[in-house]
N, C-alpha and C positions, 0 to 999 in steps of 0.2 A: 312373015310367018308368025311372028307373036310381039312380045314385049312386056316387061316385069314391071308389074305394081305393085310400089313398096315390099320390094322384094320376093315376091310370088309371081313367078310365069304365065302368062295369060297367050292360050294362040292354039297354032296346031302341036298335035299329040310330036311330031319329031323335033318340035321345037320348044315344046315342054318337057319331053326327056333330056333333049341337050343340055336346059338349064339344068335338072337335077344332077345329071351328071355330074356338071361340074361343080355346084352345090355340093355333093357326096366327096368328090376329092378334097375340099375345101374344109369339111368336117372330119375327115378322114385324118390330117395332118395333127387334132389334139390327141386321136384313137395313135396315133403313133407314137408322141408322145408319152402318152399313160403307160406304156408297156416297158420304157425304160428308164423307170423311178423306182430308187430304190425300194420305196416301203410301199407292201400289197394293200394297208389299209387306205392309205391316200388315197394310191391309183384309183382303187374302187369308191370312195367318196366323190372321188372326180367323175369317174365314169355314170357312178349312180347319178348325183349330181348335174353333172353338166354336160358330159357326154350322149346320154342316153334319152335327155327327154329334149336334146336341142331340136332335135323336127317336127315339135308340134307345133310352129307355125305354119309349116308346109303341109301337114295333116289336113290342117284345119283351112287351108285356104285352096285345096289341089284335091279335086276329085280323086275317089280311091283308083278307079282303074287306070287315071293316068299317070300314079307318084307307084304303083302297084313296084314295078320295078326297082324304083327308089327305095323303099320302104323295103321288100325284100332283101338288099343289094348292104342296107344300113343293119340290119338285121344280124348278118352273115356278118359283117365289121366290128359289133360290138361283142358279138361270140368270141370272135377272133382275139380280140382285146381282153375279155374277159381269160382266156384261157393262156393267154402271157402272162396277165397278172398271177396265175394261179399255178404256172410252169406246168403246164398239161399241153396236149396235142387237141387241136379244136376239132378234133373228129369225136373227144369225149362228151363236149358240149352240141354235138350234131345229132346225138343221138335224139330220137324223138320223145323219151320220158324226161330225158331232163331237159332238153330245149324246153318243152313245156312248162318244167316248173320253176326255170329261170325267168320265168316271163307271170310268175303267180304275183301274187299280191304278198305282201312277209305273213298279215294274218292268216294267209292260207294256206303257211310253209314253203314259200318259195321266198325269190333274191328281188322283186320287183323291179327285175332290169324291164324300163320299158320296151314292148314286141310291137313296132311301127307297122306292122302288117295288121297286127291285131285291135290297135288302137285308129286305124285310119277311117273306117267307116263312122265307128261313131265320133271321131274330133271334127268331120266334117259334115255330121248331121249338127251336132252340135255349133256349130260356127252359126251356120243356117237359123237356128233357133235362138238366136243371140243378133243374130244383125237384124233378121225378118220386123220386129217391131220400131227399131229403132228406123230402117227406112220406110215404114208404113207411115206414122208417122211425120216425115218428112217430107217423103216424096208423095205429090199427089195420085192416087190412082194406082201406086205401087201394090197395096194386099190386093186388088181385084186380080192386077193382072199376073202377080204372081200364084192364087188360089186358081187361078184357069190354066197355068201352067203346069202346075201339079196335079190337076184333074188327070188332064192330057198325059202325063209321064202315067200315071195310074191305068189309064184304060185305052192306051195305046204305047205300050213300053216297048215295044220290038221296035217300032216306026220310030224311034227316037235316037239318034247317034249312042252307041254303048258310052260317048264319052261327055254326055250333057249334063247340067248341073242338075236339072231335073233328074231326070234319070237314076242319076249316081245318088241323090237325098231321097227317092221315093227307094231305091232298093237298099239304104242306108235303115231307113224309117222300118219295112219288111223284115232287111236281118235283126235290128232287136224286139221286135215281136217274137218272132219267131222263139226268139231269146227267152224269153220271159217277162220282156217291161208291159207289166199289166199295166201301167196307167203311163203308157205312151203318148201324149197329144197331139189332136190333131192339127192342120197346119191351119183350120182357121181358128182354133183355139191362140196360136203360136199370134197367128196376125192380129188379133186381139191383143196381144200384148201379156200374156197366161204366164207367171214366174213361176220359177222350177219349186216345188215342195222344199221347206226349208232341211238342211242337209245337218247332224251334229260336228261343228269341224273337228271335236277332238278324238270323233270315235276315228275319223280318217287319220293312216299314218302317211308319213313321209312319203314323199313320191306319189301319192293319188293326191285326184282332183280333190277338191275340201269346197267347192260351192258351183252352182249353177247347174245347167243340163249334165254338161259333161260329167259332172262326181254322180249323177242318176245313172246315165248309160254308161260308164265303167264301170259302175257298181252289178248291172244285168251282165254284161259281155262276160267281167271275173268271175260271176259266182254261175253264170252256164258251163265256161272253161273248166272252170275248178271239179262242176258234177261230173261231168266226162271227163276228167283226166281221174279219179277218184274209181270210177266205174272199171279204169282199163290195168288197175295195180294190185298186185297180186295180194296178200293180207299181209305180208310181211312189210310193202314198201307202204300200203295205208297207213299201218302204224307208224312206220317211220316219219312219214306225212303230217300224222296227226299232231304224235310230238313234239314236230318242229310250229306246228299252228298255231294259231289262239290272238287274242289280242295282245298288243306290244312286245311279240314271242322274238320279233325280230328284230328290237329295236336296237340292238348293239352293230347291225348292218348298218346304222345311219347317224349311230351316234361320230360325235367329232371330238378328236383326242386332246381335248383341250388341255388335259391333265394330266398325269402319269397312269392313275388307273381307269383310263379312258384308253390305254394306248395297247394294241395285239400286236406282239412279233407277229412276223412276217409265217413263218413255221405256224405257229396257232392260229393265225389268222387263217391261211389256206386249209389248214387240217379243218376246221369249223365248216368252213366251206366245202367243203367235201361230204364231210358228215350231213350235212343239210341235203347237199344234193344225190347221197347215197354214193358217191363215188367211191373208188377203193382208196386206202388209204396208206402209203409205202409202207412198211416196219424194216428195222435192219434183224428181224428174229423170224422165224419158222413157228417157232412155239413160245410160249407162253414160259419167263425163266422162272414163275413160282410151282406152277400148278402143270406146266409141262403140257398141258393144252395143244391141240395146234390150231394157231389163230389165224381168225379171218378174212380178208380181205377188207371189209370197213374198219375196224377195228372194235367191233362192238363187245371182244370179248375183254380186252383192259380198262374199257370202261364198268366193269364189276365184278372182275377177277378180288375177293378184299385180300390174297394172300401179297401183293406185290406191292400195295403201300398207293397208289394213285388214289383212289378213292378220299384215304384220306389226305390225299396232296390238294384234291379237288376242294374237301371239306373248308380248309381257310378261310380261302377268299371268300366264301358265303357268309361263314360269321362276322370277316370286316364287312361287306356289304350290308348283315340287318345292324352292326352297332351303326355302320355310317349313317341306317335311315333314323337309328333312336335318336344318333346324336343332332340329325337335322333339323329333329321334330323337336330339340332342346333340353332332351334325358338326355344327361352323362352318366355313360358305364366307366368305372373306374378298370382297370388292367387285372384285376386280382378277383372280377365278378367273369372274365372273360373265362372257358374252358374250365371250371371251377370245379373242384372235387366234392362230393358230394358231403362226406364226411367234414367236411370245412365250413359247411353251411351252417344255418341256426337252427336247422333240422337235425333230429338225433339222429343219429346212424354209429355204426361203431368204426373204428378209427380204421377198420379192413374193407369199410365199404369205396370201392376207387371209380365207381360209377361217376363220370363228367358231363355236368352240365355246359352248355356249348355257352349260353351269357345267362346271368341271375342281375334280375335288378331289383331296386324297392320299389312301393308301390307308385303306380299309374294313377292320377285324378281320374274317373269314368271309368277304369278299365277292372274290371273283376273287383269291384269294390272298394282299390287300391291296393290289395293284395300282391305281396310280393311275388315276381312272373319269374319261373326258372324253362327256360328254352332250349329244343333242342332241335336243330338245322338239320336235313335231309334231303339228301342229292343220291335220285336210284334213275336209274337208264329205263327208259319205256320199253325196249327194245332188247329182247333175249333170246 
């Protein structure tokens, strides 16, 4: 019925589901794991990590419609997992706007847990355009009789088993056109030996591809996905969306706690997570105890209530985060230029003025002439 090369299932479709299967139980046993460790940042490191993007060899080496199930089946596992770590019921993670935007890329305001359904078509176009030169190449007479293979899936697709390599690469090839990869190549470009347009690795973050075909066609699939999930959100959750977007917006989902302030309780850790994904977010209050309010369900109103004092609880850690970047960059701020009265500068003011600057330093080489820089930090919620 089949038999596995170097670990990839080769044969009939019941006997390449069986191997998944059990493949899936096999990967299933770290997803059980992660769910009973204490601390949610881990777990989630693991699961981002190593969890989530363990089957793209099977991606890239297993036709989509025959791993379809597979990929489905790991999908629904990692949800599952996801929603332990986060002590929630995984029917909240089922939902289909936020399924969706667990599966975004971080710059485009999601968790970039990889979606194996959604990555399967192009990890194994991509495979394809990755081996295609190296055994042309090699093998004599391999690009001919491959390029007449492809013909054939092209203009005769019905007549072709729904589960043939051809097949599955010409309608891999079709859905990201469709997509938007204007500069898709062709397969005798590919047998020629055509390398992918060089790629910037550091605009890519964590968890995407960073070189070859594949950072190309993930890069069309995310930003097709991204316009229509975008289209179908009401204005309130776009802006939410938005706010959480942008370049490196999510890179505290991937940093590693190497440090103490590298480290999120468990409690902040999942609140953040929530906030991201618009979930509701518990309180032990009705209302609001400064302002008497009755608050909302995410929590968006004590994020800029200023009567109740968080705002400026939040303010802190911002100031240690810019002295940490002067002090990186080799400016020492001394503790008495931090949160500084204004009145106490070298600036006249009268001894009633209590206006605080958040850090004062002296002058910068390059920077405003050397002119000494008084700063003031600013944390406001996009989101009213």
């Amino acid at each position: 019925n089949g038999m596995e090369i170097l670990g990839s299932p080769l044969g009939h479709a019941a006997y390449v589901d069986r191997i998944l299967t059990e493949k899936l139980h096999e990967e299933a046993k770290l997803l059980d794991n992660l769910q009973h460790m204490s601390r949610a940042q881990i777990s989630w490191l693991l699961l981002f990590f190593c969890g989530s993007p363990r089957s793209n060899y099977i991606l890239r080496t297993v036709p989509p419609s025959l791993c379809f199930k597979y990929a489905d089946s790991r999908d629904t596992l990692i949800r599952k997992c996801l929603a332990s770590i986060l002590h929630i019921e995984p029917d909240y993670l089922a939902i289909p706007q936020t399924c969706s935007q667990l599966h975004l890329p971080a710059k485009y305001g999601g968790l970039r847990l990889q979606s194996s359904v959604h990555v399967s078509p192009c990890a194994y176009w991509t495979s394809w355009c990755d081996a295609v030169p190296v055994l042309s190449s090699r093998v004599h007479g391999f690009g001919e009789d491959f390029l007449r293979v492809m013909v054939q899936a092209a203009t005769q697709t019905h007549d072709i088993s729904p589960h043939a390599c051809s097949r599955s690469l010409h309608e891999a090839a079709i859905l990201l056109q469709q997509e938007g990869y204007a500069g898709l190549p062709t397969w005798s470009n590919i047998v020629q030996g055509l390398s992918p347009p060089q790629i910037d690795a550091l605009s890519q973050e964590p968890g995407e591809p960073r070189k070859g075909w594949q950072a190309h066609a993930t890069t069309v699939r995310n930003t097709h996905k991204f316009a229509n999930f975008m289209n179908r959100l009401s204005s309130g959750d776009r802006a939410r969306l938005r706010s959480c977007a942008g370049p490196n917006t999510g890179r505290w989902l991937s940093a590693i706690p190497s440090e103490k302030q590298l480290e999120l309780e468990c409690n902040i850790f999942r609140c953040a997570i929530f906030r991201r994904l618009g979930l509701p977010v518990s309180t032990d209050a009705d209302n609001c105890e400064a302002c008497v309010r009755v608050l909302d369900p995410c929590g968006w109103h004590r994020t800029t209530c200023m009567r109740t004092g968080r705002v400026q609880l939040r303010h802190k850690p911002l100031i240690k985060i810019c002295t940490r970047i002067f002090r990186e960059a080799g400016i020492s701020i001394p503790h008495r230029d931090i949160e500084r009265l204004m009145h106490r500068t070298h600036i006249r003011r009268g001894p009633n003025d209590m206006r605080r600057m958040d850090i004062t330093t002296a002058g910068i080489d390059g920077v405003y002439g050397g002119s000494p820089l008084f700063m003031d930090v600013t944390i406001i919620s996009p989101i009213h």
